[in-house]
PDB file of the backbone (N, CA, C, O) and the ligand in Angstrom, with CONECT records:
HET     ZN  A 101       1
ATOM      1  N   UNK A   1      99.351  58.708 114.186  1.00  0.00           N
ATOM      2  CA  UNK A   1     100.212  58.838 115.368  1.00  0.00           C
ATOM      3  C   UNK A   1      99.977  60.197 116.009  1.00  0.00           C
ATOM      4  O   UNK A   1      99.593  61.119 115.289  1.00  0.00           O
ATOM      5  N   UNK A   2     100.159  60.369 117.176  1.00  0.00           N
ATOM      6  CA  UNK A   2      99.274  61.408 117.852  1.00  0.00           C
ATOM      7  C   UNK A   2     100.622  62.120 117.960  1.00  0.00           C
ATOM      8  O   UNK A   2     101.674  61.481 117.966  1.00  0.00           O
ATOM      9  N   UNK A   3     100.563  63.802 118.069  1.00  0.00           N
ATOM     10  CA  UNK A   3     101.857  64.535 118.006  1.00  0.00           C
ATOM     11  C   UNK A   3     102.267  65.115 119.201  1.00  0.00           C
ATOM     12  O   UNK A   3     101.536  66.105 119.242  1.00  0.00           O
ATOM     13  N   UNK A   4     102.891  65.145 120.104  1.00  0.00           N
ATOM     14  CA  UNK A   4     103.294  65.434 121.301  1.00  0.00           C
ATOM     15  C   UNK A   4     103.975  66.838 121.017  1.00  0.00           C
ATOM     16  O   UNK A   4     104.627  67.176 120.030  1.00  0.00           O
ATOM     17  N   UNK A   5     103.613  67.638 122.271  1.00  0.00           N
ATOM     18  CA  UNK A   5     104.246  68.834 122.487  1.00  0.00           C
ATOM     19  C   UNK A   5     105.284  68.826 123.666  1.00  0.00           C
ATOM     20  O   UNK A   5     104.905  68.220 124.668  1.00  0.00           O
ATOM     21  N   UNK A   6     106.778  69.511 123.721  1.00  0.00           N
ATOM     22  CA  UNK A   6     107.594  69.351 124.543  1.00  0.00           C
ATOM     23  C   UNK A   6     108.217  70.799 124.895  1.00  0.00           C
ATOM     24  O   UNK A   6     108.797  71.494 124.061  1.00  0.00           O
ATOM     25  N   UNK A   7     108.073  71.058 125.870  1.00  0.00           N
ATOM     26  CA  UNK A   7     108.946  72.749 125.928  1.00  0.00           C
ATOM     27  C   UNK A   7     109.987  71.797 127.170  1.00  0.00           C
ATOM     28  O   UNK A   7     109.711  70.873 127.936  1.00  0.00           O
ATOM     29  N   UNK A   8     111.512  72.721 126.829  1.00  0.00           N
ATOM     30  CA  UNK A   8     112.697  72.603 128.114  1.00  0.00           C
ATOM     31  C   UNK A   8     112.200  72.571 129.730  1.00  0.00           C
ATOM     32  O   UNK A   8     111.268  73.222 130.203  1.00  0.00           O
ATOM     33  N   UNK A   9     112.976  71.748 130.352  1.00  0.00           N
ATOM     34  CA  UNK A   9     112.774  72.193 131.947  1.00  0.00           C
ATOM     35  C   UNK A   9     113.198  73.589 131.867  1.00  0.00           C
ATOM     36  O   UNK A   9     112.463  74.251 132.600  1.00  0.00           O
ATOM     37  N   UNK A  10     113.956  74.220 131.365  1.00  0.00           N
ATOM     38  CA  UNK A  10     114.494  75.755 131.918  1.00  0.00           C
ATOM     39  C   UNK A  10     113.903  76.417 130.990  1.00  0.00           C
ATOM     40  O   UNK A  10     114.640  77.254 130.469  1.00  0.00           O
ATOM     41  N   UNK A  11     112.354  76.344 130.381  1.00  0.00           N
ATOM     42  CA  UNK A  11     111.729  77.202 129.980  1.00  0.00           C
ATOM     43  C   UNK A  11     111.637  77.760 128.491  1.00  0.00           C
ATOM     44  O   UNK A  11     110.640  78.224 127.937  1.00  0.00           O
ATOM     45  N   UNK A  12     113.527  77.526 127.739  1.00  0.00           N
ATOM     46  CA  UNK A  12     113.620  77.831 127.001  1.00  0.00           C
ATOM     47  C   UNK A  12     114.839  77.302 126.381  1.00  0.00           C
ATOM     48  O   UNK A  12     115.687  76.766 127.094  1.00  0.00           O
ATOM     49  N   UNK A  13     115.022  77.421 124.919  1.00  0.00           N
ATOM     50  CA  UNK A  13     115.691  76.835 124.330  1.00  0.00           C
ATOM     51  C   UNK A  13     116.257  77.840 123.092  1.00  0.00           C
ATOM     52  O   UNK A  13     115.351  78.280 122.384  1.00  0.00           O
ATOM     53  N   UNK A  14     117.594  78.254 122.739  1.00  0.00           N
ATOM     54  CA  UNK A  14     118.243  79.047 122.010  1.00  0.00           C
ATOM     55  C   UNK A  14     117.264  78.234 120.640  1.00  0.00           C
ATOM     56  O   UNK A  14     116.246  78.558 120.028  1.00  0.00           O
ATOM     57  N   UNK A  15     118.033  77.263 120.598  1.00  0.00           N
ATOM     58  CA  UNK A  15     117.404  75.914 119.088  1.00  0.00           C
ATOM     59  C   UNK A  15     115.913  75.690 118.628  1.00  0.00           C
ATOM     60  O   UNK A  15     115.559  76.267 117.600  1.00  0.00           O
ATOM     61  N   UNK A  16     115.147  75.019 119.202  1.00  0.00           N
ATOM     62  CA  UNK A  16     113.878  75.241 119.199  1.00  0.00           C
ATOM     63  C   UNK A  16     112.786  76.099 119.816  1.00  0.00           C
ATOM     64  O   UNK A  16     111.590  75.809 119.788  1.00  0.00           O
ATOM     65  N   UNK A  17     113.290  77.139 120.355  1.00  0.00           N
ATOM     66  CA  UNK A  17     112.512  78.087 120.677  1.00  0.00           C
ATOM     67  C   UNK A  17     111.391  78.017 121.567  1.00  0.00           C
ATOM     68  O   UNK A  17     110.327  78.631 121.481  1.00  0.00           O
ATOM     69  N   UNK A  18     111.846  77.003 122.633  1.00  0.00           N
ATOM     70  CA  UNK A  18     111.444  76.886 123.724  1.00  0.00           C
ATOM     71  C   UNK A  18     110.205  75.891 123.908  1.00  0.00           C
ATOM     72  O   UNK A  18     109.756  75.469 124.974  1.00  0.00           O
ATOM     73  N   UNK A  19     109.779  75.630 122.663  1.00  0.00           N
ATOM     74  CA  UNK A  19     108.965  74.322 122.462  1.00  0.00           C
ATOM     75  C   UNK A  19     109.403  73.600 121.159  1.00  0.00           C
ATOM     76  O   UNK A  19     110.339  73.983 120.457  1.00  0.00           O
ATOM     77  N   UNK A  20     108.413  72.214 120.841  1.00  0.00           N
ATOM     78  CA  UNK A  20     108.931  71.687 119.701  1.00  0.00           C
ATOM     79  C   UNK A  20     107.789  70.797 119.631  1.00  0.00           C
ATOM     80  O   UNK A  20     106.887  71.084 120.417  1.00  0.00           O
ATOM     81  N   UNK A  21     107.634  69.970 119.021  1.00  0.00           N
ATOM     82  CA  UNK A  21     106.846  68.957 118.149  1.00  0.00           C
ATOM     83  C   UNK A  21     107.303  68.022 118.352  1.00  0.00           C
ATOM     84  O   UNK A  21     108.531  68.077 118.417  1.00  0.00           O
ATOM     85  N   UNK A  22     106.709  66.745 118.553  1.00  0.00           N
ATOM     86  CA  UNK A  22     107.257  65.553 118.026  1.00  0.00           C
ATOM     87  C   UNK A  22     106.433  64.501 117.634  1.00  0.00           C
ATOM     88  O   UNK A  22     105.781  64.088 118.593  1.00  0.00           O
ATOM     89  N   UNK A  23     106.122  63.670 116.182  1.00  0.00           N
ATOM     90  CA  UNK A  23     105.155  62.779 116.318  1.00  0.00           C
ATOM     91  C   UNK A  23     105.838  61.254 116.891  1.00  0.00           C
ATOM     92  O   UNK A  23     106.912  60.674 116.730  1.00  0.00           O
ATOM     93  N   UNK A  24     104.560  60.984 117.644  1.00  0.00           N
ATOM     94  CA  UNK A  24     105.235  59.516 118.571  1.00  0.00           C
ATOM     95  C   UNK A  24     103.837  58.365 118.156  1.00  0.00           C
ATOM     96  O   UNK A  24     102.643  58.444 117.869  1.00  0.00           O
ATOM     97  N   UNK A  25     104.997  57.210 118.366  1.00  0.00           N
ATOM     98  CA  UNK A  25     104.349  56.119 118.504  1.00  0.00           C
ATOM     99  C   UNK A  25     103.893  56.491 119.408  1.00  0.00           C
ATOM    100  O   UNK A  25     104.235  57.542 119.949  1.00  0.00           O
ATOM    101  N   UNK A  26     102.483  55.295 120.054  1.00  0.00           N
ATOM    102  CA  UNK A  26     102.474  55.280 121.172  1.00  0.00           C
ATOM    103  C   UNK A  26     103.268  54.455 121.971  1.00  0.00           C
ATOM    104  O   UNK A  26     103.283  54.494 123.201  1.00  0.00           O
ATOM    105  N   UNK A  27     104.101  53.512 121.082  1.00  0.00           N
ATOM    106  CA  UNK A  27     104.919  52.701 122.324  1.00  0.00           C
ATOM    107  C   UNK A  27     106.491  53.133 122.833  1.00  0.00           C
ATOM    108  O   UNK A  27     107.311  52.612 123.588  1.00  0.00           O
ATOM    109  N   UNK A  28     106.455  54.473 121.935  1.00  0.00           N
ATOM    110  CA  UNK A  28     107.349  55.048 121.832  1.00  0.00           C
ATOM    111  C   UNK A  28     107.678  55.785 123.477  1.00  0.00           C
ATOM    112  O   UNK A  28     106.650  56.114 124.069  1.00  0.00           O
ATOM    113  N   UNK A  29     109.063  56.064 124.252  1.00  0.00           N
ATOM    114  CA  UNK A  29     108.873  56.674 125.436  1.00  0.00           C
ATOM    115  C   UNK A  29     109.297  57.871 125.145  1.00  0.00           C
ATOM    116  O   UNK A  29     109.936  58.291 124.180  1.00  0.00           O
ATOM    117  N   UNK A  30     108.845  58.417 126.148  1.00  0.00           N
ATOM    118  CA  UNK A  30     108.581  60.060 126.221  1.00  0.00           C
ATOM    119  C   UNK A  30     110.174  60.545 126.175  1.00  0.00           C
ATOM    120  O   UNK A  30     111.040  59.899 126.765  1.00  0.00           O
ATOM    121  N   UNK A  31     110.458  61.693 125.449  1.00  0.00           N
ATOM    122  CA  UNK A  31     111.689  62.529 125.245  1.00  0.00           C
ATOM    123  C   UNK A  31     111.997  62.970 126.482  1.00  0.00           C
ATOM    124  O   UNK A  31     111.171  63.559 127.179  1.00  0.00           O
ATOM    125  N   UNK A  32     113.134  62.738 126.836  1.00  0.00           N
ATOM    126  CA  UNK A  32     113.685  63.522 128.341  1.00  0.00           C
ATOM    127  C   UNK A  32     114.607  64.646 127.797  1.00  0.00           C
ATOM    128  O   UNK A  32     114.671  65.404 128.765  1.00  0.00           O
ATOM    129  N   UNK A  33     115.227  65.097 126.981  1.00  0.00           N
ATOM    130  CA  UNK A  33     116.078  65.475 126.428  1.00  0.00           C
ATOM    131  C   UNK A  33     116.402  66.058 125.080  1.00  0.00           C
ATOM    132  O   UNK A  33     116.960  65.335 124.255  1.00  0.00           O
ATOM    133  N   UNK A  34     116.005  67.701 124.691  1.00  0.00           N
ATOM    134  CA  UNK A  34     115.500  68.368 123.409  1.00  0.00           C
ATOM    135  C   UNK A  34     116.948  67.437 122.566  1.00  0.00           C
ATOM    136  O   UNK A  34     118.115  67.190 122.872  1.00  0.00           O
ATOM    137  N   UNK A  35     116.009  67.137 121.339  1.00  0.00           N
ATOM    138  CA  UNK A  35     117.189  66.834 120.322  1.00  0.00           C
ATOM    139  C   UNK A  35     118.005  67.516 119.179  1.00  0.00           C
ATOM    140  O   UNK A  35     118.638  67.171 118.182  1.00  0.00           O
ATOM    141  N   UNK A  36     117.587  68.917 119.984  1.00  0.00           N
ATOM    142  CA  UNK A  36     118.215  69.659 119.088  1.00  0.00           C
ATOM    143  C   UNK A  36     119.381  70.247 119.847  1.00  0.00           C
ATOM    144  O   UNK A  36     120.461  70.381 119.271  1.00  0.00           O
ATOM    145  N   UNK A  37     119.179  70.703 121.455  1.00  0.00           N
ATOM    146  CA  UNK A  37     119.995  71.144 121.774  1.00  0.00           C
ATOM    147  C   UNK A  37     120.239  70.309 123.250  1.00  0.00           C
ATOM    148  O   UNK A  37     120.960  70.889 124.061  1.00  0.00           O
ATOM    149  N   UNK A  38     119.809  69.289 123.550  1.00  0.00           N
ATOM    150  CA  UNK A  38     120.199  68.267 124.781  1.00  0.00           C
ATOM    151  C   UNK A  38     119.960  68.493 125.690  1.00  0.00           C
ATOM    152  O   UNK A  38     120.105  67.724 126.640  1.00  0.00           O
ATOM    153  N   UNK A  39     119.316  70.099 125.785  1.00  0.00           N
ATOM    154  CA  UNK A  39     119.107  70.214 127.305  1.00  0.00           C
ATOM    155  C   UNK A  39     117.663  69.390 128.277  1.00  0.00           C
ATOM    156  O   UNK A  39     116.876  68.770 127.563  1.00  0.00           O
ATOM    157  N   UNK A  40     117.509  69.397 129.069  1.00  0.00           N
ATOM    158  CA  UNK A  40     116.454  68.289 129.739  1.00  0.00           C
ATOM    159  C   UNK A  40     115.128  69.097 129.303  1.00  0.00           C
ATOM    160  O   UNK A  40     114.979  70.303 129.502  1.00  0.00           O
ATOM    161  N   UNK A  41     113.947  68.039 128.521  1.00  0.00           N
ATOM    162  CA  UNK A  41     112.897  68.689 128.346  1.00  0.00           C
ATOM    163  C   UNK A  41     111.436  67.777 128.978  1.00  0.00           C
ATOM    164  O   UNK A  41     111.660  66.621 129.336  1.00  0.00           O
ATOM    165  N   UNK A  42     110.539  68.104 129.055  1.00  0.00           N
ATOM    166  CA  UNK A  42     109.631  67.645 129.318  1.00  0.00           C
ATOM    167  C   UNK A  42     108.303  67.129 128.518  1.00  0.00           C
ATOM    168  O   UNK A  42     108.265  67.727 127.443  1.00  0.00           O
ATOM    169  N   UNK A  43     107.221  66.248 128.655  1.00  0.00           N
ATOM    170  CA  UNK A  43     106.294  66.644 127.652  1.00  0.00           C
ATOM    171  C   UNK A  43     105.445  67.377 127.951  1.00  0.00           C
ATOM    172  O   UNK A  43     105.592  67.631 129.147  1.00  0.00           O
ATOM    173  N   UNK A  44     104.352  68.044 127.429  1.00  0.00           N
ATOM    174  CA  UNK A  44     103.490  69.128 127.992  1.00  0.00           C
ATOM    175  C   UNK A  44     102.286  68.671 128.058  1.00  0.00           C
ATOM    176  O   UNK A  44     101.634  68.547 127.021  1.00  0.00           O
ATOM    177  N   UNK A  45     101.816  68.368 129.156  1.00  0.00           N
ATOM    178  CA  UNK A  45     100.773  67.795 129.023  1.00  0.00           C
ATOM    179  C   UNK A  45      99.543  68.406 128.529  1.00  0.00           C
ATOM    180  O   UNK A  45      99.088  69.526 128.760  1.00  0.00           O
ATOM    181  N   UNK A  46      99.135  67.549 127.875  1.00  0.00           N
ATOM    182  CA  UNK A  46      97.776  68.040 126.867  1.00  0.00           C
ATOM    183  C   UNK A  46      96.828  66.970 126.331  1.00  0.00           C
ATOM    184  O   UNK A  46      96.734  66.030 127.120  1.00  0.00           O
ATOM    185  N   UNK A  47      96.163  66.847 125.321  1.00  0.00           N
ATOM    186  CA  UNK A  47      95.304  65.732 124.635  1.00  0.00           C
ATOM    187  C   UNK A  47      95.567  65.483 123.621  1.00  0.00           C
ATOM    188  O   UNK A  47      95.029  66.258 122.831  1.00  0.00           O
ATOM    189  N   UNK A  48      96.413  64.440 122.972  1.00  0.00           N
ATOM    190  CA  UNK A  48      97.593  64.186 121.822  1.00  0.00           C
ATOM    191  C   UNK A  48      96.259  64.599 120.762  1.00  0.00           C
ATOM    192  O   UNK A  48      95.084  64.280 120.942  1.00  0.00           O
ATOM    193  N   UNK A  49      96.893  65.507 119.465  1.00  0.00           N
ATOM    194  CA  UNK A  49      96.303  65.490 118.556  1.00  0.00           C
ATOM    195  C   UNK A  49      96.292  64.373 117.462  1.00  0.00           C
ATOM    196  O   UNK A  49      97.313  64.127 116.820  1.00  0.00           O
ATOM    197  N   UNK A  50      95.129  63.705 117.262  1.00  0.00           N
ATOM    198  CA  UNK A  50      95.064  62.666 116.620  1.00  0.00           C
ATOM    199  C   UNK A  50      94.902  62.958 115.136  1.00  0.00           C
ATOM    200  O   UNK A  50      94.881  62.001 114.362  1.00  0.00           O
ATOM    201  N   UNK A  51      94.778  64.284 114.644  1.00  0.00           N
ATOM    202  CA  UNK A  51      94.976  64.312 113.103  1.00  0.00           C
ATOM    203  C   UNK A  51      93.720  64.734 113.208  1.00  0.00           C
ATOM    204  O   UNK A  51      93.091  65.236 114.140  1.00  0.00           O
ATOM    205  N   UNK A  52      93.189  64.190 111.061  1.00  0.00           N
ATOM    206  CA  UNK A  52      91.462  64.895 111.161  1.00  0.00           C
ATOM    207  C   UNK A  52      90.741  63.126 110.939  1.00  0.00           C
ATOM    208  O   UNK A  52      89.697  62.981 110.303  1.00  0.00           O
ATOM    209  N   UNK A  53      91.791  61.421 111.820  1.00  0.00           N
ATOM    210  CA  UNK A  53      91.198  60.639 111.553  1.00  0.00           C
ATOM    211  C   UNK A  53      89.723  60.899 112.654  1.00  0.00           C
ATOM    212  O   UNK A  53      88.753  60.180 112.414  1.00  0.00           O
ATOM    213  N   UNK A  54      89.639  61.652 113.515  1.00  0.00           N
ATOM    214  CA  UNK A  54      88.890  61.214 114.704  1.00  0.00           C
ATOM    215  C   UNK A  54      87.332  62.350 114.830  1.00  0.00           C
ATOM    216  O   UNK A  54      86.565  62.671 115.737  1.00  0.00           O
ATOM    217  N   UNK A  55      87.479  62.679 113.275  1.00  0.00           N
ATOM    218  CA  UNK A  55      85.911  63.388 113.631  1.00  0.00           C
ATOM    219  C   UNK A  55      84.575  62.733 113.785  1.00  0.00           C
ATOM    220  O   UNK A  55      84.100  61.767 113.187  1.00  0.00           O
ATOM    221  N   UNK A  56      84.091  63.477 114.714  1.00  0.00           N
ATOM    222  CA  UNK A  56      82.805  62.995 115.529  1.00  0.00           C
ATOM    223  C   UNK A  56      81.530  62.588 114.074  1.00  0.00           C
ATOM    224  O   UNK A  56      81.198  63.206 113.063  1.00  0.00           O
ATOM    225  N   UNK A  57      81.096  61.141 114.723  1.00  0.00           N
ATOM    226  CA  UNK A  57      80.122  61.093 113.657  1.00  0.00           C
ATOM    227  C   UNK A  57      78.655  61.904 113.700  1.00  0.00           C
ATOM    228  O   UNK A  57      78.066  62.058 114.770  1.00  0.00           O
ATOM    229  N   UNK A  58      78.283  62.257 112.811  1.00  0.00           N
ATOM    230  CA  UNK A  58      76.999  63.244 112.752  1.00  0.00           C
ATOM    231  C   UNK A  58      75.915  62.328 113.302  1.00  0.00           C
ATOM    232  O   UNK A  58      75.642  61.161 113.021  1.00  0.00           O
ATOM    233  N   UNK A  59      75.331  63.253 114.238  1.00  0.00           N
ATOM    234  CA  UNK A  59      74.450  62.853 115.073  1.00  0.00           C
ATOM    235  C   UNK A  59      73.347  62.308 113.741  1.00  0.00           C
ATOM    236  O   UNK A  59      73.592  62.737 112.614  1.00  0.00           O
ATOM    237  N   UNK A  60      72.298  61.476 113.916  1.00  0.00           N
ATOM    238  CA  UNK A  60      70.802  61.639 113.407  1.00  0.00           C
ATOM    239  C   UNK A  60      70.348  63.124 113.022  1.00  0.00           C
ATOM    240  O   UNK A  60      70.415  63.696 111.934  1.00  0.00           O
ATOM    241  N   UNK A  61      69.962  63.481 114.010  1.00  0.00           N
ATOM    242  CA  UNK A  61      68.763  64.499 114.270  1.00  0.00           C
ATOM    243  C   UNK A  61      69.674  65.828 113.359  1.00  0.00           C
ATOM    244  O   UNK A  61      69.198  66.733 112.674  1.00  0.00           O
ATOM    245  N   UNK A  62      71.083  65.523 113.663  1.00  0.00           N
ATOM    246  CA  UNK A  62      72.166  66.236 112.304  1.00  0.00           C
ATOM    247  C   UNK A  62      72.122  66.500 111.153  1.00  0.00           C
ATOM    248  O   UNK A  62      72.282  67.526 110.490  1.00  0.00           O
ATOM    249  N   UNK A  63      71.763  64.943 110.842  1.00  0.00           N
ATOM    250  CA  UNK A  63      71.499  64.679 109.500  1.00  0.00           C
ATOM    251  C   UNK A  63      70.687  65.052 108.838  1.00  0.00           C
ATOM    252  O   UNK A  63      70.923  65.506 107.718  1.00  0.00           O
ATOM    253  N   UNK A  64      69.171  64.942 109.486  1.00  0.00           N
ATOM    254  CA  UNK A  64      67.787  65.600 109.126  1.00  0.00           C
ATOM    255  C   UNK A  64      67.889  66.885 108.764  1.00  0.00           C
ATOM    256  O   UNK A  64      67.598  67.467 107.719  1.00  0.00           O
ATOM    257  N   UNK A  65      68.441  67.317 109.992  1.00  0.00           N
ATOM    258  CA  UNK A  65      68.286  68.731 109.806  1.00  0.00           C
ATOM    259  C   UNK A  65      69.245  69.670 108.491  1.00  0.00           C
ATOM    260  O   UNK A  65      69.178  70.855 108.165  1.00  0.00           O
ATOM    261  N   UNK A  66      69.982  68.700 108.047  1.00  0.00           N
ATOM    262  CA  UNK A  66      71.160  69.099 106.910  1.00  0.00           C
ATOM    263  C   UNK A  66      70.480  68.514 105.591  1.00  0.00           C
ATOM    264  O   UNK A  66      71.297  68.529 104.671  1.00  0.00           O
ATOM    265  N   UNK A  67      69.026  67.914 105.144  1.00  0.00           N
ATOM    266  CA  UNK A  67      68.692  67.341 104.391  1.00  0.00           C
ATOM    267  C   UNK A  67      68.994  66.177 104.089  1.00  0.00           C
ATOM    268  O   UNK A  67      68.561  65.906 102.969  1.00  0.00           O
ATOM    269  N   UNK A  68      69.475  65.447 104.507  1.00  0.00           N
ATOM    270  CA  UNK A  68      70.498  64.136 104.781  1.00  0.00           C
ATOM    271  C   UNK A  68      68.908  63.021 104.944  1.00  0.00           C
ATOM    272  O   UNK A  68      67.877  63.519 105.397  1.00  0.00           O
ATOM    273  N   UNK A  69      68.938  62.140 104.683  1.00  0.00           N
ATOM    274  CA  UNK A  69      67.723  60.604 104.432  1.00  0.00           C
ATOM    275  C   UNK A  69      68.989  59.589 105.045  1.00  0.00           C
ATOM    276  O   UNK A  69      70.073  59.401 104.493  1.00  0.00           O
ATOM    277  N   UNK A  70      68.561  59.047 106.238  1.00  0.00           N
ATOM    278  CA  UNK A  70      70.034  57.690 106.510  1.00  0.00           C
ATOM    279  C   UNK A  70      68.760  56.764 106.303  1.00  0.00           C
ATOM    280  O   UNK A  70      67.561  56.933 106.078  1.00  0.00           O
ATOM    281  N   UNK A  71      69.516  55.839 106.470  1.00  0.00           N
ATOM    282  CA  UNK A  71      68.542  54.256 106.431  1.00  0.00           C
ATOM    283  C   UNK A  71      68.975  53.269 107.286  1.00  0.00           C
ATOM    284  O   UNK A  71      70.143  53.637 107.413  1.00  0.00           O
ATOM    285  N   UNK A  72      68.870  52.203 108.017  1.00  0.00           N
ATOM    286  CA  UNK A  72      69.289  51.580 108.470  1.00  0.00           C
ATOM    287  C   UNK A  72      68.849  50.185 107.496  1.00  0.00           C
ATOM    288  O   UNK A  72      68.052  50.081 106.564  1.00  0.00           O
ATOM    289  N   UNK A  73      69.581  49.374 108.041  1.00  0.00           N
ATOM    290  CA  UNK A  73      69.756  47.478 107.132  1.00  0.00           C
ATOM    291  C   UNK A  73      68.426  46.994 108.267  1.00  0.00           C
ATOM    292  O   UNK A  73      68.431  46.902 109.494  1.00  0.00           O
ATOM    293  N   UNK A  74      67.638  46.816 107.529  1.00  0.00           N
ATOM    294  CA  UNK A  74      66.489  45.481 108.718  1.00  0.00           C
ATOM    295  C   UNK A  74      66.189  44.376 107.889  1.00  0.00           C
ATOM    296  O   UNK A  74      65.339  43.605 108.336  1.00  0.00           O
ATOM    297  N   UNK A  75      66.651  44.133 106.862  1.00  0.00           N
ATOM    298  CA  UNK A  75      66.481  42.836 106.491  1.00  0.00           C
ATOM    299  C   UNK A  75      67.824  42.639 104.909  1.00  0.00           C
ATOM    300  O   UNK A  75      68.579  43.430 104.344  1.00  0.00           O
ATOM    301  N   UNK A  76      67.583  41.521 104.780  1.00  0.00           N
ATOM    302  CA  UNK A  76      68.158  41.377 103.690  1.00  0.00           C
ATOM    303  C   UNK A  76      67.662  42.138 102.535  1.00  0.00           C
ATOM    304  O   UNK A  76      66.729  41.688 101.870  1.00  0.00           O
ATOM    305  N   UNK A  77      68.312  43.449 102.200  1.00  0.00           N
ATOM    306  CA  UNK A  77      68.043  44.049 101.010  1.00  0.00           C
ATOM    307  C   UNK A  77      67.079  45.253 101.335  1.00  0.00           C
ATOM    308  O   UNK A  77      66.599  45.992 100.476  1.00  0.00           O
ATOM    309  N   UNK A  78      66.858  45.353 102.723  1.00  0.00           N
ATOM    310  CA  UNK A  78      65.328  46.198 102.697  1.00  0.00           C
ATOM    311  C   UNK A  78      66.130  46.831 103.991  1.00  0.00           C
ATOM    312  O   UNK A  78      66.715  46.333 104.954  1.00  0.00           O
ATOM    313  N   UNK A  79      65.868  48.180 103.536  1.00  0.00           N
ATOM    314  CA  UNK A  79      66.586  49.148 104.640  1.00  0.00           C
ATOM    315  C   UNK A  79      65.393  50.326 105.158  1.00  0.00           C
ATOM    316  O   UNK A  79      64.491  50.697 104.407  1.00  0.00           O
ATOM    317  N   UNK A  80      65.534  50.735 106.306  1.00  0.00           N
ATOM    318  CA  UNK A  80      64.025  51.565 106.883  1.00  0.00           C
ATOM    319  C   UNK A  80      64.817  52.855 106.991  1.00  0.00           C
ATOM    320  O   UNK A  80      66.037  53.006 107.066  1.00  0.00           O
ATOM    321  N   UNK A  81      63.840  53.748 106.982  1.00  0.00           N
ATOM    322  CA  UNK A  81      64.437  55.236 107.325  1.00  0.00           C
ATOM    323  C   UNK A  81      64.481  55.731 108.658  1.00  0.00           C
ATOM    324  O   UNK A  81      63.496  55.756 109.395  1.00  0.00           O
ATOM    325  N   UNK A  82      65.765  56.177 109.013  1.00  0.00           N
ATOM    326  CA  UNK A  82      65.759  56.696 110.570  1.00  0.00           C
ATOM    327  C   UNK A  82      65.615  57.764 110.555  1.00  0.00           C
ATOM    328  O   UNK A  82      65.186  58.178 111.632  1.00  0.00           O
ATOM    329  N   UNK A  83      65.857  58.972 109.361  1.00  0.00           N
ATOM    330  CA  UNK A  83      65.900  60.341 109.572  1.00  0.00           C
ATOM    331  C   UNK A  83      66.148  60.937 108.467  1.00  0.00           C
ATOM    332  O   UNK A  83      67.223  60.669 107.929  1.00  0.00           O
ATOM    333  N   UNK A  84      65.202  61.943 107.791  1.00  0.00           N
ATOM    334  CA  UNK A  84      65.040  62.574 106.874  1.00  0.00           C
ATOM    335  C   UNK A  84      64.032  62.694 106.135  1.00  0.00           C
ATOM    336  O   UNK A  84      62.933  62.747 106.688  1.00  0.00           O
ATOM    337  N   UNK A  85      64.116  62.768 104.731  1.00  0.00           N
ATOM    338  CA  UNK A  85      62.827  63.317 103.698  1.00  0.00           C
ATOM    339  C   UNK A  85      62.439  62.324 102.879  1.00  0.00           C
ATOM    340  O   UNK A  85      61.234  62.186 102.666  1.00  0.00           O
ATOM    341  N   UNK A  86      63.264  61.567 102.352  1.00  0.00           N
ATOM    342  CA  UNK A  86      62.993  60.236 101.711  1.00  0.00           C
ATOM    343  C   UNK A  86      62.171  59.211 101.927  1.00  0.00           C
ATOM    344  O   UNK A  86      61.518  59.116 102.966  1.00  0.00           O
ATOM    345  N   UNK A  87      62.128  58.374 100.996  1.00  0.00           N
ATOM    346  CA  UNK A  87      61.106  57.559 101.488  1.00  0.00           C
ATOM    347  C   UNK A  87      61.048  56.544 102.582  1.00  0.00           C
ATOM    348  O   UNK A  87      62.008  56.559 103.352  1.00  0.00           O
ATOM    349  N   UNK A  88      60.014  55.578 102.820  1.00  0.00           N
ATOM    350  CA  UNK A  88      60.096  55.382 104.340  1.00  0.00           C
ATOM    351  C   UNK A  88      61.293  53.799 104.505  1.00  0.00           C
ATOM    352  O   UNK A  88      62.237  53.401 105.187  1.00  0.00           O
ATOM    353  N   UNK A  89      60.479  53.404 103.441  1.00  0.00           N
ATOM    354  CA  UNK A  89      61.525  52.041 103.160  1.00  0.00           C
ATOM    355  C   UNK A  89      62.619  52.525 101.605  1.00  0.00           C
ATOM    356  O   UNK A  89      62.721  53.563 100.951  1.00  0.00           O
ATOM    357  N   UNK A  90      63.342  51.018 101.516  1.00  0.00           N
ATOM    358  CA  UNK A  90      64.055  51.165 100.608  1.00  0.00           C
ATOM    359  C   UNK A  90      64.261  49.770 100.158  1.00  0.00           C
ATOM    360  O   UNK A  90      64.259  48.988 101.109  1.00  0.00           O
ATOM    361  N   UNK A  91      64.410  49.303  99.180  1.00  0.00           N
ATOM    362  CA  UNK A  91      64.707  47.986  99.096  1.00  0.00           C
ATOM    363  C   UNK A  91      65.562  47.545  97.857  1.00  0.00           C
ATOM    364  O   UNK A  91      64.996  47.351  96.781  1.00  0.00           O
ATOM    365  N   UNK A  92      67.106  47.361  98.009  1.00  0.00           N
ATOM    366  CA  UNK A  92      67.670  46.998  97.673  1.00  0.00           C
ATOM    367  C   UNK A  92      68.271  45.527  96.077  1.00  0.00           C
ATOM    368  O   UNK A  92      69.458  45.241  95.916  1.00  0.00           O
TER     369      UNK A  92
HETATM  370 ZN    ZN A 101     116.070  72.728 122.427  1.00  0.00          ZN2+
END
């Protein structure tokens, strides 16, 4: 669930200290209103942090260069090499 950031319309807040956290569904609707201290808040717009599910997969040419051998599936049981030191086929 991605975590939303919210600071007050008036900038600031005695309670949460003028921002706050919140993790949301996404079908969840947006907070109008800090729940700590009621006054009207907003969300802040930004790019919801999705956690550490959403790291980028390693390129190829990544891999090689990190010592890394991938293979790809081309047949039943017999996999070819796309990138690295290993050998060229593989067979399962
Ligand atoms: Zn507040």
């Amino acid at each position: 669930m991605p975590i939303y950031e919210y600071a007050p319309d008036a900038g600031a807040c005695a309670q949460c200290s003028g921002r706050f956290e919140r993790l949301e569904r996404l079908s969840d609707a947006p907070l109008t209103r800090c729940p700590a201290c009621g006054q009207p808040c907003h969300r802040v717009p930004s790019a919801p942090s999705l956690g550490t599910g959403g790291a980028q997969r390693l390129k190829e040419s990544h891999l090689g260069r990190h010592g890394f051998t991938q293979y790809r599936k081309v047949g039943k049981g017999q996999y070819e090499k796309t990138v690295g030191k290993g050998p060229d086929t593989l067979e399962a």
